[in-house]
N, C-alpha and C positions, 0 to 999 in steps of 0.2 A: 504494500500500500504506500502511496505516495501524500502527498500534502501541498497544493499549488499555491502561492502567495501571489499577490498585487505590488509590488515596489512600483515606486515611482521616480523619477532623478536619475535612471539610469540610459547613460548615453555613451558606454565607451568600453572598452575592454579593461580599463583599472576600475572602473564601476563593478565588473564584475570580478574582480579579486575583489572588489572590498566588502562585494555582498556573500561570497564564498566565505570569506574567511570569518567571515561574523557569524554566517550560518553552520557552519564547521565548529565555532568556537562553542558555540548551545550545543550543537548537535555532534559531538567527534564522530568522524569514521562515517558521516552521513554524504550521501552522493546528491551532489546541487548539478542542478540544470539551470542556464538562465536564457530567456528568450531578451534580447535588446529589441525587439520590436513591437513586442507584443505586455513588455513590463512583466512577464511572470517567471516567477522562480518556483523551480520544482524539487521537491525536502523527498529524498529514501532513504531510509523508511519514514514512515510517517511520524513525527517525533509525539511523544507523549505530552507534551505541552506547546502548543502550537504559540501559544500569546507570547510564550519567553522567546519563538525564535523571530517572531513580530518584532520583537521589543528590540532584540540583538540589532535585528538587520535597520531598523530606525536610527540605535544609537551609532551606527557607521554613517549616517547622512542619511537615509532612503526610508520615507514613510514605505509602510508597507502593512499589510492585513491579510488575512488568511481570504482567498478567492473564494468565490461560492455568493 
């Protein structure tokens, strides 16, 4: 199972290390996908608290909310 987020602000490929790394730091050992065009990033497995990896990937710069 997967868990897809909304981020916002992202426009570049260091965008997407900074939302990896924030997503990784909640979630060790979790496999991040990020689409730059479409603003979503996608969390494997699905992590057990979605709001903390919300919260992660905000405090790197990037609103973001669990999609749906």
């Amino acid at each position: 199972m997967s868990t897809v987020f909304d981020v916002e602000k992202m426009s570049c490929q260091n965008c997407v290390k900074h939302v990896t790394k924030a997503v990784q730091g909640a979630v060790p050992g979790a496999e991040v996908q990020v689409e730059l065009s479409t603003g979503k990033v996608t969390v494997t497995p699905s992590p057990a608290d979605p709001a903390a990896v919300a919260k992660a990937i905000e405090e790197a710069g990037y609103p973001a909310k669990v999609a749906g």
